[in-house]
C-alpha positions as CSV (number, residue, x, y, z in Angstrom):
1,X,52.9,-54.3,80.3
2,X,51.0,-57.7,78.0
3,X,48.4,-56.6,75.7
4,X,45.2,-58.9,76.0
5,X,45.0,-61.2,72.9
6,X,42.8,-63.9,74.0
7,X,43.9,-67.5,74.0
8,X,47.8,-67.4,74.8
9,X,49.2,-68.9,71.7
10,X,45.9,-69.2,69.5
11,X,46.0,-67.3,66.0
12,X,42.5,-67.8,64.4
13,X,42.2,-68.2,60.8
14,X,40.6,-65.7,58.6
15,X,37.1,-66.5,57.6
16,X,36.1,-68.0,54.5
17,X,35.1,-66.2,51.8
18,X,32.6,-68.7,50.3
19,X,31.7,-71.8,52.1
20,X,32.4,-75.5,50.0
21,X,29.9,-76.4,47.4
22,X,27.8,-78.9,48.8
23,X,28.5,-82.3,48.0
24,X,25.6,-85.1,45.8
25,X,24.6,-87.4,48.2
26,X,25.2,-90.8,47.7
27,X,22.6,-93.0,45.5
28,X,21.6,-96.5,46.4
29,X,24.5,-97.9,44.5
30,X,26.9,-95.5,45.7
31,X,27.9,-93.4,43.2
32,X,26.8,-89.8,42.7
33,X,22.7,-89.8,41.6
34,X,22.5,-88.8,38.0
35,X,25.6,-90.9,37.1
36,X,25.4,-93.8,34.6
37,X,27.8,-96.5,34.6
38,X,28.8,-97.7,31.5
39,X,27.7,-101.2,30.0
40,X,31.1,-103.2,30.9
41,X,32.9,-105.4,28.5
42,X,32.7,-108.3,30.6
43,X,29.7,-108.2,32.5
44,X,30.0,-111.7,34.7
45,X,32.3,-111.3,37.7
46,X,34.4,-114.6,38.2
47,X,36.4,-115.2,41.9
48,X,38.5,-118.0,41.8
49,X,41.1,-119.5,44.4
50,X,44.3,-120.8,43.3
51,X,47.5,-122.2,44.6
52,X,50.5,-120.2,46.0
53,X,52.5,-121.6,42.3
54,X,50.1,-120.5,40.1
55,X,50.0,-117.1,41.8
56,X,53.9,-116.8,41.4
57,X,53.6,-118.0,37.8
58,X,50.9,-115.4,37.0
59,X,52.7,-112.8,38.7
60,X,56.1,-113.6,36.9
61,X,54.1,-113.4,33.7
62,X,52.2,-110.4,34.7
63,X,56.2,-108.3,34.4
64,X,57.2,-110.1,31.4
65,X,54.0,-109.3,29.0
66,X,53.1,-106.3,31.1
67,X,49.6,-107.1,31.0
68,X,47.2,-107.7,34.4
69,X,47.2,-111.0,36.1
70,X,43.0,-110.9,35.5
71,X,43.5,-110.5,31.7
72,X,46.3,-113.0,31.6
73,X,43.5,-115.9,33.7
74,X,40.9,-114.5,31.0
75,X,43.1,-115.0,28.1
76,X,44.3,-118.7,29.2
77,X,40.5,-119.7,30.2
78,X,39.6,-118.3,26.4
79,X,41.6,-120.1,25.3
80,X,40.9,-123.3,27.4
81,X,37.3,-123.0,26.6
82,X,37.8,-123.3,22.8
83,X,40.0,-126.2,23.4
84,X,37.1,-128.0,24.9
85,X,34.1,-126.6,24.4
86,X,33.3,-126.8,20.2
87,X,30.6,-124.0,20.5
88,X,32.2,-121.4,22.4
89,X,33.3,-118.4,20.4
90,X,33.6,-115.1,21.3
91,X,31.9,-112.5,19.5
Protein backbone atom coordinates (compact mmCIF):
# COMPACT_ATOMS: atom_id res chain seq x y z
CA UNK A 1 0.00 0.00 0.00
CA UNK A 2 1.91 3.84 -1.19
CA UNK A 3 0.03 6.81 -0.31
CA UNK A 4 -0.32 9.33 -3.38
CA UNK A 5 2.01 12.34 -2.66
CA UNK A 6 2.53 13.80 -6.02
CA UNK A 7 5.97 14.22 -7.54
CA UNK A 8 8.08 11.15 -6.08
CA UNK A 9 10.76 12.93 -4.15
CA UNK A 10 9.47 16.63 -4.50
CA UNK A 11 8.74 18.51 -0.95
CA UNK A 12 7.34 22.05 -1.92
CA UNK A 13 8.24 24.94 0.14
CA UNK A 14 5.76 26.74 2.18
CA UNK A 15 4.47 29.90 0.77
CA UNK A 16 5.63 33.23 1.50
CA UNK A 17 4.22 35.18 3.81
CA UNK A 18 5.00 38.61 2.27
CA UNK A 19 6.38 38.90 -1.14
CA UNK A 20 10.13 41.06 -1.48
CA UNK A 21 9.80 44.74 -1.48
CA UNK A 22 10.19 45.78 -4.85
CA UNK A 23 13.35 47.00 -5.85
CA UNK A 24 14.23 51.24 -7.38
CA UNK A 25 14.88 50.92 -10.75
CA UNK A 26 17.96 51.92 -11.99
CA UNK A 27 18.46 55.76 -13.07
CA UNK A 28 20.43 56.82 -16.10
CA UNK A 29 23.70 56.80 -14.19
CA UNK A 30 23.05 53.66 -12.49
CA UNK A 31 22.54 54.24 -9.20
CA UNK A 32 19.21 54.16 -7.31
CA UNK A 33 16.93 57.53 -8.58
CA UNK A 34 16.80 59.86 -5.69
CA UNK A 35 20.46 59.17 -4.77
CA UNK A 36 23.05 62.05 -4.82
CA UNK A 37 26.60 61.34 -5.21
CA UNK A 38 28.83 63.24 -3.34
CA UNK A 39 31.10 66.15 -4.78
CA UNK A 40 34.57 63.97 -4.87
CA UNK A 41 37.85 65.18 -3.61
CA UNK A 42 39.49 64.70 -6.83
CA UNK A 43 37.23 65.18 -9.49
CA UNK A 44 39.61 64.59 -12.74
CA UNK A 45 40.01 60.82 -13.43
CA UNK A 46 43.79 60.13 -14.54
CA UNK A 47 44.67 56.46 -16.44
CA UNK A 48 48.10 56.02 -16.92
CA UNK A 49 50.33 52.98 -18.29
CA UNK A 50 53.50 52.16 -16.73
CA UNK A 51 56.21 49.66 -16.86
CA UNK A 52 56.23 46.17 -15.22
CA UNK A 53 59.23 47.96 -12.51
CA UNK A 54 57.42 50.71 -11.56
CA UNK A 55 54.44 48.47 -10.84
CA UNK A 56 56.62 46.24 -8.55
CA UNK A 57 58.12 49.40 -6.92
CA UNK A 58 54.63 50.84 -6.20
CA UNK A 59 53.36 47.65 -5.06
CA UNK A 60 56.46 47.05 -2.65
CA UNK A 61 55.75 50.57 -1.36
CA UNK A 62 52.06 50.12 -1.32
CA UNK A 63 52.99 47.15 2.03
CA UNK A 64 55.53 49.28 3.54
CA UNK A 65 53.50 52.71 4.12
CA UNK A 66 50.25 50.88 3.93
CA UNK A 67 48.73 53.44 1.81
CA UNK A 68 47.03 52.66 -1.95
CA UNK A 69 49.19 52.46 -4.96
CA UNK A 70 46.68 55.52 -6.52
CA UNK A 71 47.49 57.76 -3.50
CA UNK A 72 51.12 56.84 -3.46
CA UNK A 73 51.22 57.99 -7.85
CA UNK A 74 49.11 61.18 -6.57
CA UNK A 75 51.41 61.97 -3.88
CA UNK A 76 54.78 61.57 -6.09
CA UNK A 77 53.03 63.58 -9.18
CA UNK A 78 52.21 66.34 -6.23
CA UNK A 79 55.01 66.47 -5.53
CA UNK A 80 56.68 66.40 -9.09
CA UNK A 81 54.42 69.13 -10.18
CA UNK A 82 55.67 71.68 -7.51
CA UNK A 83 59.12 70.72 -8.54
CA UNK A 84 58.49 72.00 -11.90
CA UNK A 85 55.63 73.87 -12.25
CA UNK A 86 56.24 77.41 -9.89
CA UNK A 87 52.34 78.03 -9.86
CA UNK A 88 50.92 74.85 -8.86
CA UNK A 89 49.67 74.68 -5.35
CA UNK A 90 47.11 72.87 -3.93
CA UNK A 91 44.48 74.43 -2.09
Amino acid sequence: MTADVGTAGHVEAPASASPAPPRPSVGPNGSAPGVKERPSEFPVRLSLNITEAMSRSLARLHKRMRLKEAVIARLALMNWLASQDHEYRED
